[in-house]
C-alpha positions as CSV (number, residue, x, y, z in Angstrom):
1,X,90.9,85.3,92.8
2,X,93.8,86.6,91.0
3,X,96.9,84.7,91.6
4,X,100.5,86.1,90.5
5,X,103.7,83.8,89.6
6,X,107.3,85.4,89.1
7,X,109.9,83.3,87.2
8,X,113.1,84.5,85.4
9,X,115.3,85.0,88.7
10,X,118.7,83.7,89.1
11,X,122.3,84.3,89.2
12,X,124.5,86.3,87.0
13,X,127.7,88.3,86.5
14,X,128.0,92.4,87.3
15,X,127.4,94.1,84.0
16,X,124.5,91.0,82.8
17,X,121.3,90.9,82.4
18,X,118.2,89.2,83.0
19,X,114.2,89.2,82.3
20,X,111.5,88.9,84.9
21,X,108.4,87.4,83.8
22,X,104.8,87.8,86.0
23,X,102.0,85.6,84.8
24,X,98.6,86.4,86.0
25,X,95.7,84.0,86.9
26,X,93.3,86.1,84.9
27,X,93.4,89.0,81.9
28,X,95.3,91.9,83.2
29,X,93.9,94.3,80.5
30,X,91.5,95.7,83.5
31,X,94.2,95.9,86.0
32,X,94.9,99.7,87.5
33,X,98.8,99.1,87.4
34,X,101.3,96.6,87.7
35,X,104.9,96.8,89.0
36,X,108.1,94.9,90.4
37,X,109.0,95.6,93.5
38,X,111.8,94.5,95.7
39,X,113.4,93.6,99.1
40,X,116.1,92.5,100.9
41,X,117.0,91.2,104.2
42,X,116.0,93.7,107.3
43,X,115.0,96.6,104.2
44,X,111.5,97.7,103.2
45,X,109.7,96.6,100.5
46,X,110.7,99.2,97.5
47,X,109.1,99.8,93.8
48,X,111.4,99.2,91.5
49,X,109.1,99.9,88.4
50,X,105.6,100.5,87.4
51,X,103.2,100.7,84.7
52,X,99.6,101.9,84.3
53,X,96.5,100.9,82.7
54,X,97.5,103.3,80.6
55,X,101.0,102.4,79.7
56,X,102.8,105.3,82.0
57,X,105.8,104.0,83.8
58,X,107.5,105.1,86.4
59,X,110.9,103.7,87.9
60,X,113.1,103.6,91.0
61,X,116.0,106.1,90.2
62,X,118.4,103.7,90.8
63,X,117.4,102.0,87.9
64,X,116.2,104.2,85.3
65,X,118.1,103.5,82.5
66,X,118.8,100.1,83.2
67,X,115.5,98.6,83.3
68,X,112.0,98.2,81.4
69,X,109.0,97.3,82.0
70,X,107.2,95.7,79.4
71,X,103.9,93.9,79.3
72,X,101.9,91.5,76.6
73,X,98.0,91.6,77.7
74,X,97.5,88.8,75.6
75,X,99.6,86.7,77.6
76,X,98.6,88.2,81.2
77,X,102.0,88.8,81.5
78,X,104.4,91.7,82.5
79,X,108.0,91.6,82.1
80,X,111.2,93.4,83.5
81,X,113.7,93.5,81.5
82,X,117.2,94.3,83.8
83,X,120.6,94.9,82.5
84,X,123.3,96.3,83.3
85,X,123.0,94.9,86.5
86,X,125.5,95.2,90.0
87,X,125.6,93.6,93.1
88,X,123.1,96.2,94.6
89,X,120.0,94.8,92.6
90,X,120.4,91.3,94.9
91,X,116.9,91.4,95.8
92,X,114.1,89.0,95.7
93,X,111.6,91.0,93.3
94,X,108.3,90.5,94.0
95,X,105.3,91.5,90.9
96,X,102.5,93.7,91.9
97,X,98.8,94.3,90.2
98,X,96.4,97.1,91.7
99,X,93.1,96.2,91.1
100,X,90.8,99.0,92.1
101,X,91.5,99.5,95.8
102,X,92.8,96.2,96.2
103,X,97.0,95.4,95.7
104,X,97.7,91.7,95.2
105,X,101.7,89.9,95.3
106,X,103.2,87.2,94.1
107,X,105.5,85.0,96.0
108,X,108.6,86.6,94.5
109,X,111.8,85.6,92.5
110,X,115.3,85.9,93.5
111,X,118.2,87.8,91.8
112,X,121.6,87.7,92.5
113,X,124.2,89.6,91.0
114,X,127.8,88.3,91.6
115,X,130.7,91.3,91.7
């Protein structure tokens, strides 16, 4: 089965930044799409960013601009790079992979931004 680990969460000051790492349990080269999501206490779930097989990305409008999405198939890993961040990205982020028809979730990192 394909198994999903975040790391690169913490804490840090308004205006810093920060990069998300997503290791998967297997090659991701196959992989329909993978993405960050995140969620906060008594919200939904929201995508925060996305990218394809074929390298299209799509993000949340309240970060375009601010973050990326980068990913390294020869590690099985994507990446989200975040800056510029505020107190309003305090989420726990959560990485994503659609395979086929199925969506799978890691256990999700935490972020906090301090004002």
């Amino acid at each position: 089965q394909v198994q999903l680990l975040e790391s690169g969460g913490g804490l840090v000051q308004t205006g810093g930044s920060l990069r998300l790492s997503c290791s998967a349990s297997r090659n991701i080269f196959s992989f329909n799409a993978m993405g960050w999501y995140r969620q906060a206490p008594g919200k939904q779930r929201e995508l925060v960013a996305l990218i394809t097989s074929t390298g299209t990305t799509n993000y949340a409008d309240s970060v375009k601009g601010r973050f990326s999405i980068p990913r390294d198939n020869a590690k099985n890993t994507i990446y989200m790079q975040m800056n510029s961040l505020n107190p309003e990205d305090t989420e726990v982020y959560y990485c994503n992979a659609r395979i086929c028809f199925d969506k799978n979730w890691g256990q999700g990192t935490q972020v906090t931004v301090s004002a």
